[in-house]
Structure formats: C-alpha cells, structure tokens
NUDOFI-679135 format. One record per residue (C-alpha): residue number from 1; x negated, y negated, z negated. Coordinates in Angstrom, 3 decimals. Layout:
% residues N
NUM, X, Y, Z $
...
//
This chain:
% residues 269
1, 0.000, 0.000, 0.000 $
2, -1.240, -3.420, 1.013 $
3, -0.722, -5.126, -2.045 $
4, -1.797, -8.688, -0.795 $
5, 1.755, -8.085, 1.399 $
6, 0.497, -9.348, 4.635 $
7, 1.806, -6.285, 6.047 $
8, 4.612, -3.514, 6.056 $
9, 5.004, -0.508, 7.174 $
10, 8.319, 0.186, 9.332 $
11, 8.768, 3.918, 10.900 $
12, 11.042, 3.599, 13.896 $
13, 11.059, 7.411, 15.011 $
14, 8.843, 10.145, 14.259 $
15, 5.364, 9.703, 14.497 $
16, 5.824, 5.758, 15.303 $
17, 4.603, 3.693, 12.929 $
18, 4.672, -0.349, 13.630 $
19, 3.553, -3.395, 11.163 $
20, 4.951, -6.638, 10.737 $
21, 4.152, -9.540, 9.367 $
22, 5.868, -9.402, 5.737 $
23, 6.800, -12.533, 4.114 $
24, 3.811, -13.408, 1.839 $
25, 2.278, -13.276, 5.830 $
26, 1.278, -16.825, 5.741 $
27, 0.874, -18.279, 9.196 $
28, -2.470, -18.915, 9.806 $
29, -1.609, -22.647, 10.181 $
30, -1.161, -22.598, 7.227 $
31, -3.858, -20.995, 5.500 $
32, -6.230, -23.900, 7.427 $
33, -4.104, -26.137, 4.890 $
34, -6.130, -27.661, 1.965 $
35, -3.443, -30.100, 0.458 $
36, 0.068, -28.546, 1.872 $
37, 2.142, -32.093, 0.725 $
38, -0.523, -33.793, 3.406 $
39, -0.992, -31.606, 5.763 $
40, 2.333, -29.650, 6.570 $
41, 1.837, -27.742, 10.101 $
42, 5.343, -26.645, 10.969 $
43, 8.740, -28.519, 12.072 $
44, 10.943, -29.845, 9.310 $
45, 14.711, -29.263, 9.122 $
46, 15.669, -31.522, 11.934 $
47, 13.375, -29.649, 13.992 $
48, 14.585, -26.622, 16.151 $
49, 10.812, -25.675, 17.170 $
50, 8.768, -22.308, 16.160 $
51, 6.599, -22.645, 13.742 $
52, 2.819, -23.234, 15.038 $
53, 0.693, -20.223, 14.609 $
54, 3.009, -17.308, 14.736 $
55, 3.326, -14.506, 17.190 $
56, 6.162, -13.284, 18.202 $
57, 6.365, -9.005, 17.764 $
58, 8.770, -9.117, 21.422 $
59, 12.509, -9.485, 22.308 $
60, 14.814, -10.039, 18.480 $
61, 17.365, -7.623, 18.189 $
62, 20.988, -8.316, 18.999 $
63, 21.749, -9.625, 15.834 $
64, 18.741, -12.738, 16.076 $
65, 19.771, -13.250, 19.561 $
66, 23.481, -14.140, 17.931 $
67, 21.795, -16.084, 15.236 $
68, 19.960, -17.773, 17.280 $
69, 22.184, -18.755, 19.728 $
70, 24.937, -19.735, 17.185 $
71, 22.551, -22.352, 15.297 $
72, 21.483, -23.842, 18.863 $
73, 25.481, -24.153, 19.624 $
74, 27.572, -25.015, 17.344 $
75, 26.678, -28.564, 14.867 $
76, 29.451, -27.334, 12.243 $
77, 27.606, -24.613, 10.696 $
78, 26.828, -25.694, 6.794 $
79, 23.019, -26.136, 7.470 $
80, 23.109, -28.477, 10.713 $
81, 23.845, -31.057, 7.791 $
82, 21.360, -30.514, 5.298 $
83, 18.984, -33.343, 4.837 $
84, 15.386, -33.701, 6.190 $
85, 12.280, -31.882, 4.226 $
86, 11.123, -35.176, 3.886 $
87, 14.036, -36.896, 1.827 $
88, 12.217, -34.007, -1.641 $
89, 9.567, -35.049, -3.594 $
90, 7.055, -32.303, -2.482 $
91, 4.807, -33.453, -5.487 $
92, 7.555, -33.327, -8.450 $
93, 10.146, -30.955, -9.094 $
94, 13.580, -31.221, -7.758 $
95, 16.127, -31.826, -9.689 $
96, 18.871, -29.621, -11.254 $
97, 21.769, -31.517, -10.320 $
98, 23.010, -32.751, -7.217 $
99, 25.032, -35.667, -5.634 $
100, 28.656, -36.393, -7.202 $
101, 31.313, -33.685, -6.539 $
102, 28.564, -31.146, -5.793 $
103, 26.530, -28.719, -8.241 $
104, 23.079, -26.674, -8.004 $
105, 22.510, -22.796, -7.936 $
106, 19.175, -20.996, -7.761 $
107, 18.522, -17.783, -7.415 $
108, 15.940, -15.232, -6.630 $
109, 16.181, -11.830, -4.835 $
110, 13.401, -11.001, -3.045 $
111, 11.275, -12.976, -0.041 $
112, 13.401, -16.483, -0.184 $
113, 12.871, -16.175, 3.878 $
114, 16.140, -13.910, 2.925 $
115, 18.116, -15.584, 0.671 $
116, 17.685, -19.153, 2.473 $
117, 19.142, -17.769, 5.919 $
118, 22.194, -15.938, 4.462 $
119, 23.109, -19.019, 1.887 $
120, 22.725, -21.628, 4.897 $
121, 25.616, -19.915, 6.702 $
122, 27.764, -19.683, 4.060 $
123, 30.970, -22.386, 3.917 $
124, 30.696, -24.990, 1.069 $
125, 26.938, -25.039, 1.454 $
126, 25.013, -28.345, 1.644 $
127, 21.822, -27.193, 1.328 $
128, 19.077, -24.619, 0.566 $
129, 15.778, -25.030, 0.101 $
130, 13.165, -22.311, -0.417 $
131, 10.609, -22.745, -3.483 $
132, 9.496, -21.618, -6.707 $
133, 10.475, -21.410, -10.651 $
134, 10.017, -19.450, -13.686 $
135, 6.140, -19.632, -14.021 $
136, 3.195, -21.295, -15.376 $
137, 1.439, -24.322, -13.775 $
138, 2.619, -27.640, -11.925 $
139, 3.055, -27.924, -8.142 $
140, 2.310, -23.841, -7.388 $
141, 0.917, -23.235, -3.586 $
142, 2.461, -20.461, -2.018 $
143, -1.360, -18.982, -2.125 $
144, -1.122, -19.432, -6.046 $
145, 2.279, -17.454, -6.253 $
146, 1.469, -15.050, -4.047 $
147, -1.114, -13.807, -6.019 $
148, 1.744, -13.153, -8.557 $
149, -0.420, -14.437, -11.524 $
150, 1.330, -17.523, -11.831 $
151, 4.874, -15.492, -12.244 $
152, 6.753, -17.646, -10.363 $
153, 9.432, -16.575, -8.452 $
154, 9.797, -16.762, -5.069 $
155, 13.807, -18.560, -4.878 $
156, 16.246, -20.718, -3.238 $
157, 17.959, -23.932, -4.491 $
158, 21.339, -23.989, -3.152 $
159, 23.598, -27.480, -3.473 $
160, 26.817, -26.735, -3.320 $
161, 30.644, -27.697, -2.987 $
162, 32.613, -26.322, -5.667 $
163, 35.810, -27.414, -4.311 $
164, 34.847, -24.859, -1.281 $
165, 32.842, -22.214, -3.072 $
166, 32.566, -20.564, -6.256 $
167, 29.576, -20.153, -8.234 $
168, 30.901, -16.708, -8.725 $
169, 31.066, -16.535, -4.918 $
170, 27.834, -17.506, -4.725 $
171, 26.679, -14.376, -6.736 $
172, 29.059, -12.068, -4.916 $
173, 27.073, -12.835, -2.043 $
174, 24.106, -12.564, -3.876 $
175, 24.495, -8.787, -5.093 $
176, 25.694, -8.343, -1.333 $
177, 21.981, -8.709, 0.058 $
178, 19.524, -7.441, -2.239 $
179, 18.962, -4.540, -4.984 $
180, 19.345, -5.901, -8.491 $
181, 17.707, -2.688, -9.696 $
182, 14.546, -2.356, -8.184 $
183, 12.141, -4.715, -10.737 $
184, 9.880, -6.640, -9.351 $
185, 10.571, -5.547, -5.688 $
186, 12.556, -5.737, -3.195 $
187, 11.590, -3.086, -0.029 $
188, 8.381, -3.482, 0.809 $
189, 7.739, -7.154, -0.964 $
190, 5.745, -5.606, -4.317 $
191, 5.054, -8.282, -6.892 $
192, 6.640, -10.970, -9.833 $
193, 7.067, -13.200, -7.042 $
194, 10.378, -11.407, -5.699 $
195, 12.077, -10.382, -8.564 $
196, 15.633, -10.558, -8.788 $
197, 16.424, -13.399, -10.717 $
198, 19.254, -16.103, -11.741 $
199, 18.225, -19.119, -13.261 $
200, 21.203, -20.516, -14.690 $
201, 22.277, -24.207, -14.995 $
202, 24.222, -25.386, -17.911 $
203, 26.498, -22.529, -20.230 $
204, 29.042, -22.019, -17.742 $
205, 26.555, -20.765, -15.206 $
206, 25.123, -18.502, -17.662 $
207, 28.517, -16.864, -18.960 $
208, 29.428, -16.373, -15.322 $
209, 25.673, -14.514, -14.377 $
210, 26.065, -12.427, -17.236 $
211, 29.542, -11.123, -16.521 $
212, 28.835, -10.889, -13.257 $
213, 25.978, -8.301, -14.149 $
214, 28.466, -6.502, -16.398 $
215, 30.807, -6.475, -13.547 $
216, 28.629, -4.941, -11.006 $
217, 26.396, -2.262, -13.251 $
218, 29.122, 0.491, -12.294 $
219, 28.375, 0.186, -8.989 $
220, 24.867, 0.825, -9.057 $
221, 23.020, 4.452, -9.953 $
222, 20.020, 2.400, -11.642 $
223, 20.205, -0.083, -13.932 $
224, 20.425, -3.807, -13.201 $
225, 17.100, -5.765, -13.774 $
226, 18.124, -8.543, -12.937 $
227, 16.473, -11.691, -15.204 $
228, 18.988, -14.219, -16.492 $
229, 17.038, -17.064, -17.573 $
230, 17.343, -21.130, -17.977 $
231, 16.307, -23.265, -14.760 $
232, 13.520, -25.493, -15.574 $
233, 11.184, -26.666, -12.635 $
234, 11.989, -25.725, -9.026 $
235, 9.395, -26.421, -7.123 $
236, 10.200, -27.151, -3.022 $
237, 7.437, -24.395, -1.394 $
238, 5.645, -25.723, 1.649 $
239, 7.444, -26.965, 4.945 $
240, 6.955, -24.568, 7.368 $
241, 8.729, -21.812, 4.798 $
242, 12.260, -23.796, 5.198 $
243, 14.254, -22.709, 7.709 $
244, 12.103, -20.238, 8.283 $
245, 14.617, -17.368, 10.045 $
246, 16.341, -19.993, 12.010 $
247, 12.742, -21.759, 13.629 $
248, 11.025, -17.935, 13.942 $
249, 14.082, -15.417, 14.702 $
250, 11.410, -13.384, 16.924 $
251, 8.703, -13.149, 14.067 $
252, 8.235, -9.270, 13.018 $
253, 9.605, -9.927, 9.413 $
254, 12.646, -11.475, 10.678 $
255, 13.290, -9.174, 12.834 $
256, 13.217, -6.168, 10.866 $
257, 14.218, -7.571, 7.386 $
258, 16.075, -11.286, 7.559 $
259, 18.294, -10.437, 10.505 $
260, 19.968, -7.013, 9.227 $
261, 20.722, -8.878, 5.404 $
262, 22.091, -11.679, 7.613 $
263, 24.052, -9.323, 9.563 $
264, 25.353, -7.682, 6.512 $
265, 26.290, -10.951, 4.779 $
266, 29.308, -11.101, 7.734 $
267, 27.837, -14.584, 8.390 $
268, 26.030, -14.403, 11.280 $
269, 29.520, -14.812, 13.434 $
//
C-alpha cells in the first residue's frame, strides 16, 4: 500500500490492474508552490478551465460526460452562484456563520474532492468550499495534512438555505456517499485526514448529528465511527482543490471515485 496516497489501485477485469491519481495526488503545479495564498496555479470558481498540470487518464465515463455537460449548460444549478475563491480570507479561518437567513454545515467523509461535488448539486446550497479542521497548527498546507500528523481533516464547508434544506437533509445525504464505519478511511484514501467526521455548529446541530448516528447504526453491519465534535477553525485548502470534479471530470480519481458517489447521490440529473 502506497501510504503517501499518490496512487490507487483499481482492478477492472482479471489480471488488469490500472492506477490513478488518488486525491492526496497533488498536481504537480502545485507541489512547485512555496506560499499557496501567493501563488495559486489553478482557475478559481468563476473559472470553467482544467486545472494546469493534470493529465487526463482518457474518455470520463458516462456519468462525467453528464456532469460535465450539465454544469457547462444550465446557470441554475446551486453552485453556478457561489462566490469567487477570492471573496475568503485564504490566510484566516472562515467563519462559522453565514449571511442572514442562511446557516453553516461541515462535514468530513473522506477525500473532500467527494463531498464538495455531491453538496454543490444539491438544492438549497449556496456554497461549498473544500478545506481543513479538527487539528493542530494555523493555516495547514495540504502537504502538512497530508502527512496526517497535523490530524486535520480533510472537509467541506457547506452554506446553506434552511428554508430549502434541512440540516438533517444535509446528513441524509451525507451517510448516502460514504462509509461511516470504516475509521480513518474511506476506500483506498488511508489516513486521519479522511475520517468521517461532523463538526457541529451550535447545540441544535449537535442533537441532530447524534440522533442521526443513532438512527442509522441499524443499517450498518459495523459500527459507526463517525467523530462528532465542535467546529472550531476551518481552514479554506488551496485553490486549485475547489471545484475540483467539475474543472477535472477526466482526471483518473474522478473518474473512478467522484463520478460514481455523484451518480449515486441522484444529483447528477
């Protein structure tokens, strides 16, 4: 097992065995990058470019090629108002709560490559934002995380409409597209870094992830790992991570692991 996680193994029939580019994969634009808040090499939200630096693995599946297509087309999907990477603070934390009317969730399940193009789709959505909480240390590079000794998790920041959709709906989803029982894992992605995680907001949002938990543990053989713990500092991770499914739908990872949890969301319509 590559435990640095720039590669996965996927068999697609017997005695085939392809890698791709997993999500801790960092382009190698970005690896040139000494100080990511200066120097960020890929688009930003407003942006419909690939990111510089990555290869493509070949033709995506049906299921990017739907994707794709639907966030070229259509300008009332929830993302195509989300606000430029440059309105954040990359050098401070964002904050917990959002404009008036609206609230903040974050969560954690995995590679937030994931989470980010599922929750982006999803009606009552303002705006995610990949990035990282629940560790030690101020202003994490993805480098630093990935090394998972800063324990950070790798999440999403999701501003919401509650008028449109529940928080409770947001952790239906949520259970929907990852395994809460596998600790500190999810597939192939090995590490602190994707744990599944809720980091709660105020008492309400912690009754609700707790009874959620309670509410799904019959469905699962294992036992739910899942950490429940109080938000503190998000931090936004570097540009060329946000969006990241929509700008790359041909890169290997996508292919083979965004796209099918997209597909399974029923969001990619």
């Amino acid at each position: 097992m590559n435990h640095d996680k720039s590669f996965f193994p996927l068999t697609l029939g017997i005695g085939t065995l392809v890698l791709f580019s997993a999500c801790t994969g960092t382009p190698a634009s970005a690896q040139e990058q000494d100080t990511p808040s200066s120097k960020l090499p890929a688009p930003s939200r407003s942006s419909a470019t690939a990111t510089p630096g990555l290869a493509t693995p070949g033709p995506a599946t049906p299921v990017t090629a739907k994707q794709t297509s639907a966030a070229q087309s259509s300008s009332a999907l929830p993302w195509s108002q989300s606000p430029p990477f440059s309105s954040h603070n990359f050098e401070a934390p964002l904050p917990l709560e959002a404009g008036e009317g609206l609230e903040v969730a974050i969560l954690a399940g995995g590679c937030f490559w994931c989470l980010e193009a599922v929750y982006e789709l999803m009606p009552g959505v303002i705006d995610v934002v990949s990035g990282y909480i629940g560790g030690n240390g101020d202003r994490p590079s993805y480098q630093f995380v990935s090394m998972g000794r800063s324990n950070h998790a790798e999440a999403v920041r999701i501003v919401y409409d509650p008028a449109k959709v529940s928080y409770s709906q947001l952790l239906d989803m949520f259970w929907k597209i990852h395994n809460p029982t596998t600790l500190n894992r999810q597939g192939y992605d090995i590490g602190t870094q994707y744990r599944s995680a809720i980091f709660f907001i105020g008492e309400g949002q912690k009754s609700a992830a707790l009874a959620a938990i309670q509410a799904q543990q019959p469905k699962w053989a294992s036992k739910i790992v899942t950490e429940v713990s109080p938000a503190e500092k998000f931090w936004i991770a570097e540009e060329y991570h946000q969006d990241f499914f929509r700008n790359n739908p041909d890169y290997g990872y996508c292919v083979a692991v965004v796209a099918p949890k997209v597909e399974k969301s029923g969001l990619s319509q």
